[in-house]
C-alpha positions in Angstrom: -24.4 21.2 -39.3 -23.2 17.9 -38.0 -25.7 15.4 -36.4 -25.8 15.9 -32.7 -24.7 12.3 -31.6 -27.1 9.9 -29.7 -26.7 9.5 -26.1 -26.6 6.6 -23.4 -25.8 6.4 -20.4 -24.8 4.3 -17.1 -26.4 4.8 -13.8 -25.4 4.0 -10.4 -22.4 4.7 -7.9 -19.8 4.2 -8.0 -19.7 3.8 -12.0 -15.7 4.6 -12.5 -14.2 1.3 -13.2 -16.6 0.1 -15.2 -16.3 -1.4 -18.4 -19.7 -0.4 -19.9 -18.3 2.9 -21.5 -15.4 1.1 -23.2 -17.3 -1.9 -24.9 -20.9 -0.2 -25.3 -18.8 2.9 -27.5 -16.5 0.4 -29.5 -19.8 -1.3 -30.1 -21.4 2.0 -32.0 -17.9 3.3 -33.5 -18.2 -0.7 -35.5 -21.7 -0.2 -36.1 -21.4 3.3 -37.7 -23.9 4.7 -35.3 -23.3 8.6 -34.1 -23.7 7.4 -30.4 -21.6 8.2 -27.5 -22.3 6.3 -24.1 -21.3 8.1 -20.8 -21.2 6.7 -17.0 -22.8 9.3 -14.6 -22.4 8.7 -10.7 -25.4 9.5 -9.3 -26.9 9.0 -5.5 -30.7 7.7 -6.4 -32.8 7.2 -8.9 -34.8 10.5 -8.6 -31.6 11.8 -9.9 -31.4 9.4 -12.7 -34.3 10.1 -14.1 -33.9 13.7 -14.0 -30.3 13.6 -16.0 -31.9 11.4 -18.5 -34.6 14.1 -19.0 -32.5 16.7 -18.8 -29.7 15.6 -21.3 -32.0 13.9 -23.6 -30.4 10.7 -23.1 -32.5 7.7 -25.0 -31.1 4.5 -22.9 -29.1 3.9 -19.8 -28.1 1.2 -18.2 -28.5 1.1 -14.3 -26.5 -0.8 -11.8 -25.8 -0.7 -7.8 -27.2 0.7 -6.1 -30.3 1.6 -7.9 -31.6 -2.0 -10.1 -34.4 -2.2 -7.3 -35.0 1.5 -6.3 -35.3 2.9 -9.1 -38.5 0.5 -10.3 -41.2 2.5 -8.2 -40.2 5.7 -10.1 -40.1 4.5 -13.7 -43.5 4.9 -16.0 -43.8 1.2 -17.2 -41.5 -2.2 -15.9 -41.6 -5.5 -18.2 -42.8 -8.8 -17.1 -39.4 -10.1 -16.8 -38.1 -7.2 -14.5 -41.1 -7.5 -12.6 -40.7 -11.3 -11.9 -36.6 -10.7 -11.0 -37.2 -7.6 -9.0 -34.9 -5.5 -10.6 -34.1 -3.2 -14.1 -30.8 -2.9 -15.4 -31.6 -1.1 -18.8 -34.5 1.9 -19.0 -35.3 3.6 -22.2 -37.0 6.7 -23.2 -40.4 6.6 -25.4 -42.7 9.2 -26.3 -42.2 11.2 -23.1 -42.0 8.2 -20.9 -39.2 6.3 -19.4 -39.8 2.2 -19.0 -37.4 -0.1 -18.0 -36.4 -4.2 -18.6 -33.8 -6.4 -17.8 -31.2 -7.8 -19.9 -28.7 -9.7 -17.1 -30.8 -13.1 -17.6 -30.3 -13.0 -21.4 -26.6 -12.5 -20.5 -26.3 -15.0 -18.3 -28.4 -17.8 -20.6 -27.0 -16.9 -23.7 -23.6 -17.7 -21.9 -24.1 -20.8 -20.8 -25.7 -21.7 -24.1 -22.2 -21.4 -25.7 -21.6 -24.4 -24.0 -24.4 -26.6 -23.3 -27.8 -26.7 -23.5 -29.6 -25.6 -19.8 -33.4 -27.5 -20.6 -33.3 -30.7 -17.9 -30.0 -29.5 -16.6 -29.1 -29.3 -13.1 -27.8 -26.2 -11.2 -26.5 -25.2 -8.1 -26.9 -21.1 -7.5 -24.6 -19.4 -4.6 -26.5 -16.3 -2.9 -29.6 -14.7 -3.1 -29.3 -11.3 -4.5 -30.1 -9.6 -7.3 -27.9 -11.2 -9.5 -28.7 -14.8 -8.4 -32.5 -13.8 -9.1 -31.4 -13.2 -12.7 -29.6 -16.3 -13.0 -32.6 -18.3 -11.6 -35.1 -16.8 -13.9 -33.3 -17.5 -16.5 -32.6 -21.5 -15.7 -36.3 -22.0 -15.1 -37.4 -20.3 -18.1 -35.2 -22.2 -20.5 -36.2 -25.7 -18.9 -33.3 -26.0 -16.2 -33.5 -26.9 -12.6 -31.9 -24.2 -9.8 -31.6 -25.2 -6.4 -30.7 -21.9 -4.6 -27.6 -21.9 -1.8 -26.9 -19.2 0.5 -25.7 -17.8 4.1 -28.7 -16.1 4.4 -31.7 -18.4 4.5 -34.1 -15.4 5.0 -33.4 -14.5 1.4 -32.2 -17.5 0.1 -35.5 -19.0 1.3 -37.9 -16.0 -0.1 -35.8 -16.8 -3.6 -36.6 -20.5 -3.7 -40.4 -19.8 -3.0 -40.8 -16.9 -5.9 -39.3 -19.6 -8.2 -40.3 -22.4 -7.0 -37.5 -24.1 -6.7 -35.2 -25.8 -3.9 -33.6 -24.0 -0.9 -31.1 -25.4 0.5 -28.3 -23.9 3.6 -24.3 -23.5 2.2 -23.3 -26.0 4.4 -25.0 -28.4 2.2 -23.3 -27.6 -0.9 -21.2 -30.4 -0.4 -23.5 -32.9 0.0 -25.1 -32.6 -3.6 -24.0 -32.7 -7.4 -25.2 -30.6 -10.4 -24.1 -30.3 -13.8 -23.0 -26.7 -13.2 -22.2 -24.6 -10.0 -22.6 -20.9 -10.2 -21.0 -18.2 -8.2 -23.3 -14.6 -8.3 -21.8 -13.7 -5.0 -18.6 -10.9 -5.2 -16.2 -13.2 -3.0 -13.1 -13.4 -5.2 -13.5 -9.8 -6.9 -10.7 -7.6 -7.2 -8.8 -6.6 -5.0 -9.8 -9.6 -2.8 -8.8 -12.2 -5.4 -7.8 -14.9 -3.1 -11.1 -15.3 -2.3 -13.1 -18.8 -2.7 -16.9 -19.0 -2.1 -16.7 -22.9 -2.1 -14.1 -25.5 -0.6 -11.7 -26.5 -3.6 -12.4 -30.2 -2.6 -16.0 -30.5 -3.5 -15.4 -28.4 -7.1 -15.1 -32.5 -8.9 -19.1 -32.9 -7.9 -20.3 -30.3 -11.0 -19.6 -30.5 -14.5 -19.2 -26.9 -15.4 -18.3 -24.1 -13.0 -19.3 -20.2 -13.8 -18.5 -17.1 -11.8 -20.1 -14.1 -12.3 -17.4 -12.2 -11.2 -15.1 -10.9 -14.1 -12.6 -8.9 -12.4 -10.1 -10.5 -12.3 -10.9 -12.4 -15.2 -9.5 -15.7 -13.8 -10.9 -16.3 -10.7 -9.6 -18.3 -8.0 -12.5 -20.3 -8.1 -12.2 -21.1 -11.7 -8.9 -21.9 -11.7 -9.2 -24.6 -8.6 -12.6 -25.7 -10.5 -10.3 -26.1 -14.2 -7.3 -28.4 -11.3 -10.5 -30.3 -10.6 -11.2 -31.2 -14.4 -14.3 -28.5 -14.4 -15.4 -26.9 -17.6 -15.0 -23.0 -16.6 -17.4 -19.9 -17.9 -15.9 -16.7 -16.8 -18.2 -13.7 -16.0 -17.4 -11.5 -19.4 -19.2 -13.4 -21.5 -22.1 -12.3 -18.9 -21.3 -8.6 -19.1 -20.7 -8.6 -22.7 -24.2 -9.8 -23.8 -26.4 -8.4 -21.7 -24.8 -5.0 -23.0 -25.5 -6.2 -26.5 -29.0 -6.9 -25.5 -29.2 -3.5 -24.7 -27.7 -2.4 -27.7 -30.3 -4.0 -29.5 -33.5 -2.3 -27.2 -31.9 1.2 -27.8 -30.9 1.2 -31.5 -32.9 -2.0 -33.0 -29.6 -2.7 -35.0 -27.4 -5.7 -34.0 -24.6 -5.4 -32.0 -20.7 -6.5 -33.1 -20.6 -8.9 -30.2 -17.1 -10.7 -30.6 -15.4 -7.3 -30.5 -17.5 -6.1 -27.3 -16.4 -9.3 -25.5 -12.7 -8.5 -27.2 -12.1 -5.0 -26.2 -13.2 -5.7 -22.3 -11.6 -8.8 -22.6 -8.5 -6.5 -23.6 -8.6 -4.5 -20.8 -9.6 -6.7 -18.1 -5.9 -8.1 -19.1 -4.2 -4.7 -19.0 -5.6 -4.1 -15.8 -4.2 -7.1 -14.3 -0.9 -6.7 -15.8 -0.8 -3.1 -13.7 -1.9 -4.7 -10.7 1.0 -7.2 -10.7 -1.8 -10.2 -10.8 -0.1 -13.8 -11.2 
C-alpha cells in the first residue's frame, strides 16, 4: 500500500490567488518528500483548527484574516509571535497545536542579500501586522526603525512596543534612512498605479523594498530604481518565510532558489494575462 502523503495546509480567506500551494508543493516534489500542501478558505480560526484536526494536517500556514485571532485558540505561541502579535505558521505535536512566525525571518533574510541591517537606518510605512514583523526583525538584528503611518493611534502603539521612533507620514520627507520600506498594500494588483510615497523624496534612501509582490514591479520600485535606489521586491519575502516553514514542518532544508523561481514564474505569467506594461 502506498504511503498516504503528508499534509499542509493554508489558512485564511480569501486564499485563491495565492502562491503558497504552487511554491510550497514544487518545494516537496524537489525534496522527494510525499507531501501535498492545500489552501482551505475558511471564515475563523475555530474552523481552522477543527480542519487541521480533522484531516490530520501537520502544518499550515495562516494568513488574513486570522494571524491575530487565531492566537487565543492555539495550545502554545512562541516568544517571537507573542512579541509581533501575530502567527503565520501553526504546527501539530503530540495532540497539540502551537504556532510561530516566520514573516520576520523572510523579511531579514531578504534584506541580508543585500546589506547588512546591524546600525542601519530604516524608515517603516504603516502599522499593521506586517510592519510589526518588519520592525521586530530590524531591532533584533541591530538596525534602527522609525515607524511612519496615517494612523498615529497605531503607528504610535507600534513605536512604544518597540521602542523605537514614531513619527506622522507627512514627515517622511523631512528625514533620510539607508532603506525605506513599504508593508502597506497601496500599489497591489489590480490597483498598480498606486504610490505610497511622493516619487520626489525616493533620492533620500539608499535602498527601497516593498512588500508587495503582485505585481512584481511596483510602481514604487520602479520610480525608486529612476531615482538611482537599490530595489528589493516582496518575493524574496514570501519565498523565505515559506522555506522557514518548510524547515519547522519537515526539519529537512528547503530548495530555496527554485521556490523563489517557480512564483517568480508565475507572478510573470500573470502579468502577461493582465496586459501589465
Amino acid at each position: 500500500m502506498p504511503e498516504k502523503p503528508r499534509l499542509f495546509a493554508l489558512f485564511g480567506n480569501p486564499v485563491g490567488h495565492s502562491l503558497s500551494p504552487l511554491i510550497h508543493n514544487a518545494a516537496y516534489e524537489a525534496m522527494n518528500l510525499s507531501a501535498q500542501y492545500i489552501a482551505l478558505a475558511v471564515p475563523d480560526g475555530k474552523t481552522a483548527l477543527h480542519r487541521m484536526r480533522e484531516m490530520g494536517i501537520e502544518g499550515a500556514s495562516v494568513t488574513i484574516p486570522l494571524k491575530t485571532a487565531i492566537m487565543a485558540q492555539l495550545d502554545e505561541i512562541d516568544d517571537n509571535s507573542h512579541a509581533i502579535g501575530a502567527v503565520n505558521t501553526l504546527w501539530a505535536r503530540e495532540g497539540r497545536i502551537l504556532g510561530g512566525n516566520t514573516d520576520w525571518a523572510g523579511f531579514t533574510r531578504s534584506l541580508k542579500e543585500h546589506f547588512d541591517l546591524r546600525g542601519k537606518t530604516f524608515a517603516i510605512l504603516g502599522s499593521g501586522g506586517a510592519a510589526r514583523a518588519a520592525v521586530f526583525g530590524i531591532r533584533r538584528e541591530g538596525g534602527y526603525p522609525t515607524v511612519f503611518s496615517r494612523n498615529p493611534e497605531t503607528g504610535i502603539a507600534l513605536a512604544q512596543d518597540f521602542h523605537c521612533p514614531y513619527r506622522p507620514l507627512s514627515d517622511l520627507e523631512k528625514v533620510e534612512a539607508h532603506c525605506l520600506v513599504n508593508t502597506t498594500p497601496v500599489g497591489m494588483s489590480p490597483n498598480a498605479a498606486g504610490i505610497p510615497v511622493p516619487p520626489a523624496i525616493l533620492s533620500r534612501f539608499a535602498w527601497v523594498m516593498d512588500l508587495v509582490y503582485n505585481p512584481l514591479r511596483t510602481r514604487l520600485l520602479r520610480e525608486a530604481e529612476e531615482a538611482g535606489c537599490g530595489v528589493i521586491t516582496g518575493l524574496p519575502m514570501l519565498v523565505h518565510q515559506g522555506a522557514e516553514q518548510v524547515r519547522v514542518w519537515t526539519g529537512k532544508e528547503p530548495p530555496v532558489g527554485l521556490m523563489h523561481r517557480v512564483a517568480e514564474e508565475e507572478l510573470l505569467r500573470r502579468s502577461a494575462d493582465r496586459g501589465d506594461s
